[in-house]
Each structure stands twice: as structure tokens, then as C-alpha cells.
N, C-alpha and C positions, 0 to 999 in steps of 0.2 A: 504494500500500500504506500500512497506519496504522502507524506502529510506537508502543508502549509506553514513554514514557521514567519509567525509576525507578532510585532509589539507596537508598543506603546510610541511617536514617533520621537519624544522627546527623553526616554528613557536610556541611563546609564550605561547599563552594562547589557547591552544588545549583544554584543562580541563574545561576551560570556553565555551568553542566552543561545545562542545559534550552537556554538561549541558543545554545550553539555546534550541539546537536544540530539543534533547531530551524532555524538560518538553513543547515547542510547539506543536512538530508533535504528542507528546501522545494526545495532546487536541483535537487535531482535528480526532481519534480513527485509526490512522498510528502507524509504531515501526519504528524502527531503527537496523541497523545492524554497525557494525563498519569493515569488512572485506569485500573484492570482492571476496571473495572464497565461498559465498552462494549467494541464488536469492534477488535482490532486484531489483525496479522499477526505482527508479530516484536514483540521486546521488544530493548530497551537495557538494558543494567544498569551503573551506574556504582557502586565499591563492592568493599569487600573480602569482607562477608558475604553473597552469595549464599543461598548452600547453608543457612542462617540463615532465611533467609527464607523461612517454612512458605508463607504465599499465593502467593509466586510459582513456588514447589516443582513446584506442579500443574499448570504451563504443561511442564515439562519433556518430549519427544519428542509434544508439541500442534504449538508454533510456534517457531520459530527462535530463538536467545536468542544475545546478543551481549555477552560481558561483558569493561568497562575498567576494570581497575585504578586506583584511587586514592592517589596516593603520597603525598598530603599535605603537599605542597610546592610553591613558584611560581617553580623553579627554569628560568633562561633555557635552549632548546636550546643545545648544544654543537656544534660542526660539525656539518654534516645530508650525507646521502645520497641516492643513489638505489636501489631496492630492488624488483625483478620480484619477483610474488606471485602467486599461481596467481588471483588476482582485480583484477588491473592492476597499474600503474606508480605505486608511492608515494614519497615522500621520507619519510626518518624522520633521527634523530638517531645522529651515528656512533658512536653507544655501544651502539645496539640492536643485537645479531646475530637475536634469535628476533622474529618477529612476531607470530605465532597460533599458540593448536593447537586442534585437533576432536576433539569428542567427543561423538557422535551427532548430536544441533542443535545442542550449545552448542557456543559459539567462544570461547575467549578468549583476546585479548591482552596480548602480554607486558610493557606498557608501557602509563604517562599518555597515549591521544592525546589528552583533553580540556584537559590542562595544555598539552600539545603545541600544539594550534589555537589554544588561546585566546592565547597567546602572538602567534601571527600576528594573527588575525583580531582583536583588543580591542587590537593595535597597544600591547603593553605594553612596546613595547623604549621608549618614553617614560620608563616608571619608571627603566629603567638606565641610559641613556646621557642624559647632559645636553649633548650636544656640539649647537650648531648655528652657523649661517652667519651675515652679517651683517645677512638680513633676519627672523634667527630661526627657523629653519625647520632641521628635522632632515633632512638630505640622506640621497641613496643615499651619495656621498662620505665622510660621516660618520658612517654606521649602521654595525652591524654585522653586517648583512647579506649572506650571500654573492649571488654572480651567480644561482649556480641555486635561491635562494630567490627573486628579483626574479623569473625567468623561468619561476616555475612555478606555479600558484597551486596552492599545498600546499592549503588546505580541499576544494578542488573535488576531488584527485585520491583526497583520502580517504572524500570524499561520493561519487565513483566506488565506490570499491571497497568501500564498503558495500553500494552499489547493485548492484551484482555478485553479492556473496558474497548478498544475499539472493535475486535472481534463482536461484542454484546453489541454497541451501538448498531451495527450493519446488519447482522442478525436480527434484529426488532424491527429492522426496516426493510428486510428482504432483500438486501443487497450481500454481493457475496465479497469471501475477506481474502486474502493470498497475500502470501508472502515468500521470500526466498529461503532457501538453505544453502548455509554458510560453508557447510564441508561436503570435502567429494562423497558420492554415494550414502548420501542421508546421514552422514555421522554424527551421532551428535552431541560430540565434542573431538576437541584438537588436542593434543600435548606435545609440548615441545620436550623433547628431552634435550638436555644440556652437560655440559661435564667440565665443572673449573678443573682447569690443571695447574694447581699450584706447585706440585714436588713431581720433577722428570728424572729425579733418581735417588737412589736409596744412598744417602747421604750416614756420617758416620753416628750421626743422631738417629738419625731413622732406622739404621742395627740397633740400635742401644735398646730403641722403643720399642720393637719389635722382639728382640730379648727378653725385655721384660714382663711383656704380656703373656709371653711365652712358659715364661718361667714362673709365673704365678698361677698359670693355667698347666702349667704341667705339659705342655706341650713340645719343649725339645729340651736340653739339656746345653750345662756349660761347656761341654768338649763341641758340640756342634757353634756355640756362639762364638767359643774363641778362636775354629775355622773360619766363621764367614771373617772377623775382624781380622784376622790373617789374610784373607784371602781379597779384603778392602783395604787394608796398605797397599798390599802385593801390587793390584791393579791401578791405583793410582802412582806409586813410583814408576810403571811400566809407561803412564801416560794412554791406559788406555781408557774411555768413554762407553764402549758398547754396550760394556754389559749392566751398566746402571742406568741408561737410556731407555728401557725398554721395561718401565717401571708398571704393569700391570695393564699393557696397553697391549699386548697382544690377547690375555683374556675380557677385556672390555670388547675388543675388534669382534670376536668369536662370537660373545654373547652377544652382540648385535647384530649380523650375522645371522643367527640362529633365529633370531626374532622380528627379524625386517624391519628395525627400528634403523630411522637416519636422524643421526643426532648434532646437534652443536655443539663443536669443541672449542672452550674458551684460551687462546693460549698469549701467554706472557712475554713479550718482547725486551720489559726493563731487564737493565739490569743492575738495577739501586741494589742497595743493601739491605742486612737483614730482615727485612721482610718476602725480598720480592728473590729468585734464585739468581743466580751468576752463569753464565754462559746457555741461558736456559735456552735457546734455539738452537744451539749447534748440539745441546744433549737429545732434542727432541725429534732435528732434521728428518732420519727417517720416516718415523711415529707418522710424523702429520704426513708424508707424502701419503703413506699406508691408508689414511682416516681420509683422504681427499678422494683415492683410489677406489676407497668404499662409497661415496656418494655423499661422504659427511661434510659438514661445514665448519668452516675454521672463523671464528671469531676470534676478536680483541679482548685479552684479558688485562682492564688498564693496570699499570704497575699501584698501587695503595703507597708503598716510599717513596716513589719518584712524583707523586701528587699529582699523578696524569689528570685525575680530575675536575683539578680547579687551573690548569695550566696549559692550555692548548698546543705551546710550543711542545712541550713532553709529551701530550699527548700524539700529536700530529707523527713527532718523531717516532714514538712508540709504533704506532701505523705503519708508516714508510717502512721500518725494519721486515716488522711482519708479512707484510705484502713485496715485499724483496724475496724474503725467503718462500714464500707459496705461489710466487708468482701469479697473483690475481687480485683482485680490490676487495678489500675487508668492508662489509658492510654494515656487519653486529660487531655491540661488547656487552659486556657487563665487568662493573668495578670489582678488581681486590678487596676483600673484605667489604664489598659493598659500599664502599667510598662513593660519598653524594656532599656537593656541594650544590645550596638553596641558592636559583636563580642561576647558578653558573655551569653546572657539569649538563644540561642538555644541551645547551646552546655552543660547548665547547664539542661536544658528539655532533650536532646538526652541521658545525662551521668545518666540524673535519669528515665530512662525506662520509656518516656512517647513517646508516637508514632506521637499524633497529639499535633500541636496547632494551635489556633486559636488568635493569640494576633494581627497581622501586622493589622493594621488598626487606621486610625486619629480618634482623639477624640473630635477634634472639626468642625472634616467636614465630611461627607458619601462619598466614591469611593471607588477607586482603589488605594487603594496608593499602591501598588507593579505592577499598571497596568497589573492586571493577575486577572481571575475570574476561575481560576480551582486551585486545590491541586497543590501542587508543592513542591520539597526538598527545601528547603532552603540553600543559597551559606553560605559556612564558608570562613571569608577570612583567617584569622588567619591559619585557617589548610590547605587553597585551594583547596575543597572539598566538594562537597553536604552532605550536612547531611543525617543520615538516618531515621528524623522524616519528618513528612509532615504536611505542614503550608495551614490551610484552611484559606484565608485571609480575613477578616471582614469586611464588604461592608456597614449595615444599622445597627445602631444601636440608640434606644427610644434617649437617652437622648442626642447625638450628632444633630437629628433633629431639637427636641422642646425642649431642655434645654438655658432656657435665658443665663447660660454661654458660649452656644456656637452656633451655626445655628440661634436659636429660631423662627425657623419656625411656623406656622398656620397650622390647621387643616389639608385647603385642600390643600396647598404649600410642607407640608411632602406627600400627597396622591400622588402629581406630580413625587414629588422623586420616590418614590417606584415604582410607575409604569416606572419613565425610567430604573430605577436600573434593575427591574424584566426583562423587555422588551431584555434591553442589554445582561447581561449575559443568557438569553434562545435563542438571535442569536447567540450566540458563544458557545452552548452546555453546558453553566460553573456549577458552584455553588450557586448560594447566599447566603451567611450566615449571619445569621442578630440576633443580641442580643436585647432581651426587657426583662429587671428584672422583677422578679415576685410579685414585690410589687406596680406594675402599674395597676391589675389587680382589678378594680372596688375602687381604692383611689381616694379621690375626687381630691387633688392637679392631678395625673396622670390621671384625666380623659379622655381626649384629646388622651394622649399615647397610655391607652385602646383601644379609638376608632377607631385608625389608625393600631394598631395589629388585629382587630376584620376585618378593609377593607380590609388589607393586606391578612388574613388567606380567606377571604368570594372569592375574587378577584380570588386568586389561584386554587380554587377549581373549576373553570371554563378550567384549561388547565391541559393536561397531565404531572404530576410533582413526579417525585421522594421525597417523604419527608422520610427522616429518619435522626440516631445519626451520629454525626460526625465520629466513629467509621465506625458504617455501610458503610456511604459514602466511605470513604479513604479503605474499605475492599473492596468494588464495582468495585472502580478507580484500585487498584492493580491489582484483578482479570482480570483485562480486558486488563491491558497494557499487562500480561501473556500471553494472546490467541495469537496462532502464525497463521496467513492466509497466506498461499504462494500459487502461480501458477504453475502447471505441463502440457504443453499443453493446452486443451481446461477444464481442471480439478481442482477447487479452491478446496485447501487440510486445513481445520482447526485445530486445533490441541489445546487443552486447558490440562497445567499441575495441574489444581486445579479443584474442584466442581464448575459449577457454573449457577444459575437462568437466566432462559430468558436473552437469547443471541442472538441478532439481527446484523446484518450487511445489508451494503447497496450497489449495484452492478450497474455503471451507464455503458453507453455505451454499452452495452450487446443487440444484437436483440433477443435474444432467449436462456430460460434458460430450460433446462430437467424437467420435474416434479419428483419428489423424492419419491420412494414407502417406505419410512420411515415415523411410528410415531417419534410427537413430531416434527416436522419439519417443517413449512411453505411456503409458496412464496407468497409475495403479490405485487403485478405491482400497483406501484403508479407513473404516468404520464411517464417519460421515464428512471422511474430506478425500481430495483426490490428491496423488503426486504424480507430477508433473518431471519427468526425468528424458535430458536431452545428452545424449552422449557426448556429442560435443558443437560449441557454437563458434562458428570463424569467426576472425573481426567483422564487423558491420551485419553479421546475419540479423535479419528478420524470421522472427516465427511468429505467427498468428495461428490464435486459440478460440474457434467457438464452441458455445456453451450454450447450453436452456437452462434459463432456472424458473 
């Protein structure tokens, strides 16, 4: 469906207002138009004067009309709620008692949700809270965010229940509803799997650590540790690299492999100190050619010492190394240690040609921290402006579970997680993006880790799931916000400007659709809607769709 976004014309934060509607209704596989001079289905109204406004007076018991109050304010939520509504499960602010009221099509609510979202989703609790940790970073520990903010992603449940109330609208009025699907062959949901590589070789620390886990587990003995430590001078006096290069990346290769998973490897170009490794591309040179070889994607691990991410020139430099070494243009990162500077680290990713990142996300807790489980631009405030990278935002990751620095969850206490994680974001069509370093991969201290990546991948393979690179993903989502669907009479006209794979949409309300003498085409009647499945659309194809209803 297209909805109408329009306000108030003397009103504030119009920029904000188009941006939040925008990256909801895309989620829910709807566009947007910004003009009543083309077709669209419902309208948005952001705005006090409606009723004011004589041209849009005339849509009034045409098409659905949705009107949000503007309060004029950029006042933070107050404690938030949970609130049943005859069109789902929302969260609001514990100050709202009334939500809506109806009256014929129009709806209006009783309340800012645009001040409401943007607060989440533009991550504006940065303007208020200046609290953070030692490595800079605003934590869930020192947000002020509650638990059922982290564990819910408030935009998606509001982009739900729009998505509802319009379905209801059109239904009442015998009109029929559609919309797109977001992932190839009906999936519904994406996961990005991901993999920071912070250690590309088993360093004399990492005997040590691995000894110890060892030995308290009972699992090798001292004559075996004082070999390998023998046998880790030996090799470095000799000057030789190989055999610590190849730090648990041929069993990561296998298992994915085995699993048809294409994944994002994050890899590190500095080479600062103490935090970030020393000569870490030449330890790792083969490794990635191997992971390129496989179909995987090589991202930007920024270095977290060298400050790549408040420093463009480090940053940029970081780049250039890496794409020397893989010989291709780095499009994704995500920071070290999740290193985020407010106002500066997108705009340092956008100016150095990187497309996606993946960094928003808490390191000591698993959610939603931008309360969003799909792609999204990211808000500049500084510029007052969407960026034009797209932020896949980080939901699970190994070491925020079971790292006794932070969660330190239990085996089957992270299995819980993940299953709600997975659960949530495939009701809401999202993402999940989930990071597990690849040196978890059969290490005794990580063993646990392993096991929970091993239920996690076993788990998924039971449901219809989109797996590919971050890349791919955010190539998916573009393509698709692209496809233009509008109504001509009894005739849905498609229209797609790019190539693009298994293309589905969904058509409720309809009693009766035409069969189509076109290959490559489908119709399948699942309970009282139809899907619409097109194997594939060239650039500029037209398809037209009639229907009885």
C-alpha cells in the first residue's frame, strides 16, 4: 500500500517526521509518497490543523486518514508501558491512558508517537545522558533505558499496528490490502551472521588461557602445555607465521560450508597497540583469501586504539590497507569493542565510502537498543538529515551473553535468549544480526559459546530464513523498497527499476484473483489472502494483476 505523508505546513520537524514514517512503513513492505498529485491509499497526517486543510479535506471517507498530534516538544519518554489495542501489542509512555479514537476513517491519536520513535530510533538519549564506561561507550548499565525497552523493539510494534489498523480500515470498506515481502521466497526473516576477528593467532597469552581452562577442566595435562610452549618459542625464533594464522578459521570455513550460511567477516587493519593485534593482515592473508573464495564478505573491523572512530584520517587509512590486501572496496564495519562516537562515527563511515554498519548495539546487554530490528539510515543530528549508509543494528552477540564481564549467562539461559530474540524479530519480518568471533570455535575457555552458535545455526534450519552478507541483505532491502505496486481499477500494476530475484507480495481482502497465462509467475491462496510470487523481475518490467472482488 502507498501511504501519503503530510503535515502541518508551518511545523518543525517535518525532516524528522518523513524519516521515522519512512524507515516504519518500509518495514512493514508499504512506500511512501510525499505528494497528493499521485495514487496513494491512506494518508498520514502529522499536525494540529487538519480540518484547516481545505486539499486534504477531500480525501475525507475516500481513504483512511491517520492523524498524530504534534506537541512541539523533544521531551524524553517517561517510564513506558505495555498497552493491548484492538490492533496489536504496543508500548507507549506511562503517562498515556487514551491511544486512538475513530471516527468514520479518520483515527486519531492521543499522543506524539513521532517525538515518541524518534527518540528511540535517532538514539537521542545521547543528547541526555553523558554517562559512559571506560572505553567511552554509553552502556545498557548506564542508559536509561528500561529492560522492556531493550527487549522490545518499540518502532516495529508501532509499524505493526499501523499495518493492522490499515488492513481493518480497507476491510470495513471492501477494499483490498497488499503489501510486499521483504525476503526471497517468503522468508520471514533475514540474519546476518557476522564474525569479529579480533585474535588471528594463538599468541603466548592465549597458550596460557587455554592451559588453564584446560587444567581446571581436567582436560590435558602439564607435559602437553609445556610442549605446545616449547613448541611456541621454537616457531617464533624460526620466524615462522603459519601455523598460528590459521587460528580456528578452517573449522568456522567447514561449518559454514556445511550449513550454506554466507557470512561477514569483520577484519582489523590497525595496527595500534594493545588492544588492536600487530601485523594482523599478513597473519591472516590467506584466511580471508579462503573466506572471499567461499562467497563470504570481508568487512572493516575499525581498530578501538587507533580511534578509527572518531578520526576519519585513521579511519580512511584503516580502509585503504584492507582493500589493498583483498583487492576490492570495503563496504561494511563495525567498531572494536563497539567504539561509537555521538554525532561523529556515522558520518566518519558515510564520508569514507562505507555503505553499511553494523556497530549500534550494547555490549553489555543483547536487544534492541535503537528499538528497531530492520536496516535503517541512521539520523545525523548535527546535519538534520538521514545518512546515506544503512545501520544493520546488532541484537546477539557470544560475548555480551556468557562473558562474566557482562550478562554471564548459562548455557541454557543464553538458548532462552536467542530463541526470544529469533522469535521477535521473524514476527516483525526484521533482521537479526548476531556476532560470534571466530576464535570460539572448538577453544576450550569458549566452549559453551560454541555450543550455543552450533543450537542457534541447528535451530534455524528448521524455519524458512534468509541467511546471507550484510551487503547482500541491505542490497535485498533497497531492491525492494524500489518496486513500485499501485492500483488502476480492478488492475495491481508492479513496476520494478532494478533486477530483481523472487518477488512475492501479498493481497488480503480480494475474493477472487484472475489466473495469469504468464511464466514465472504464481498465485498461491493461503487461508484468506493470496501470494503473489514472481520468479524474477528485469529492470523496468511491468506486471499487471487482475482481480474480482
Amino acid at each position: 500500500m502507498t501511504f501519503f505523508l503530510c503535515t502541518d505546513s508551518d511545523i518543525h520537524n517535518k525532516r524528522e517526521f518523513n524519516w521515522i514514517c519512512e524507515e516504519f512503513i518500509y518495514s512493514t513492505g508499504h512506500q511512501v509518497i510525499h505528494s497528493e498529485d499521485t495514487f496513494f491509499d491512506a494518508i498520514i497526517y502529522y499536525g494540529n490543523n487538519f480540518k484547516k486543510n481545505k486539499k486534504l479535506n477531500q480525501f475525507i471517507g475516500n481513504v483512511p486518514i491517520l492523524l498524530i498530534p504534534n506537541n512541539n516538544n523533544n521531551n524524553k519518554p517517561n517510564h513506558v508501558k505495555v498497552k493491548n489495542t484492538n490492533f496489536g501489542k504496543i508500548i507507549v509512555d506511562k503517562t498515556i491512558n487514551w491511544i486512538y479514537n475513530d471516527n468514520k476513517n479518520i483515527t486519531s491519536l492521543e499522543f506524539d508517537l513521532i517525538t515518541f520513535l524518534f527518540y528511540y530510533l535517532a538514539e537521542e538519549e545521547y543528547l541526555f545522558n553523558e554517562s559512559r564506561d571506560k572505553y567511552g561507550r554509553l552502556t545498557f548499565n548506564l542508559s536509561e533505558k528500561e529492560r522492556i525497552e531493550l527487549e522490545n523493539p518499540i518502532v516495529n510494534m508501532w509499524a505493526h499496528w499501523v499495518d493492522n489498523w490499515l488492513n481493518h480500515e480497507l476491510y470495513k470498506n471492501n477494499k483490498i490490502f497488499y503489501k510486499k515481502c521483504l525476503w526471497p521466497n517468503q522468508a520471514k526473516i533475514a540474519i546476518s551472521f557476522s564474525h569479529d576477528i579480533d585474535i588471528v593467532n594463538k599468541d603466548f597469552y592465549s597458550y596460557w588461557k587455554t592451559f588453564i581452562y584446560y587444567l581446571i577442566n581436567r582436560e590435558t595435562s602439564i607435559r602437553n602445555f609445556i610442549s605446545s610452549i616449547f613448541k611456541y618459542f621454537y616457531l617464533r625464533v624460526k620466524g615462522s607465521k603459519s601455523t598460528f594464522n590459521n587460528f580456528q578459521f578452517d573449522n568456522i570455513r567447514n561449518f559454514h560450508k556445511k550449513h550454506k550460511i554466507k557470512a561477514t567477516f569483520n577484519i582489523m587493519s590497525s595496527s595500534a597497540n594493545l588492544l588492536d593485534n600487530e601485523n594482523y593482515l599478513e597473519l591472516a592473508k590467506n584466511n580471508i583469501n579462503d573466506l572471499l573464495g567461499d562467497g563470504h564478505e570481508i568487512g572493516l573491523h575499525g581498530g578501538y586504539e587507533s580511534k578509527s572512530f572518531s578520526n576519519i584520517k585513521v579511519f580512511l587509512k584503516e580502509k585503504e590497507i584492507l582493500e589493498r590486501y583483498i583487492k576490492r572496496s570495503v563496504v561494511s564495519t563495525r567498531q572494536h569493542y563497539l567504539g561509537f562516537k555521538f554525532n561523529k562515527t556515522f558520518l566518519i563511515h558515510e564520508n569514507s565510502g562505507i555503505q553499511i554498519d553494523s556497530t549500534v548495539g550494547y555490549p553489555d546487554k543483547a536487544g534492541f537498543k535503537s528499538c528497531f530490528s530492520h536496516p535503517y539510515q541512521p539520523w545525523l543530528f548535527e546535519e538534520h538529515r538521514k545518512s546515506s549508509l544503512h545501520e544493520l543494528p546488532l541484537i546477539l552477540m557470544d560475548g555480551t551473553m556468557m562473558s562474566k564481564a557482562y550478562s554471564n549467562l548459562n548455557l541454557d539461559e543464553a538458548k532462552e535468549m536467542f530463541l526470544h530474540y529469533f522469535n521477535t524479530v521473524k514476527k516483525f519480518n526484521g533482521v537479526l544480526t548476531i556476532n560470534w568471533h571466530q576464535r570460539i570455535f572448538s577453544e576450550g575457555p569458549y566452549k559453551k559459546w560454541m555450543q550455543l552458535y552450533y543450537f542457534a545455526v541447528d535451530y534455524i534450519s528448521n524455519y524458512n530464513v534468509y541467511k546471507a552478507t550484510q551487503q547482500d541483505i541491505i542490497k535485498r532491502y533497497k531492491a525492494i523498497k524500489s518496486v513500485n505496486i499501485s492500483m488502476q481499477k480492478d488492475t495491481i500494476i508492479i513496476m520494478s527499476p532494478i533486477s530483481i530475484d523472487s518477488f512475492s507480495f501479498i493481497i488480503s481482502n480480494s475474493l477472487n484473483i484472475k489466473p495469469l497465462e504468464k511464466s514465472g509467475i504464481s498465485i498461491i491462496k493461503e487461508n484468506e489472502n493470496y501470494v503473489i510470487e514472481i520468479t524474477k523481475m528485469n529492470a523496468n518490467d511491468i506486471v499487471r494483476l487482475t482481480f474480482e472482488n
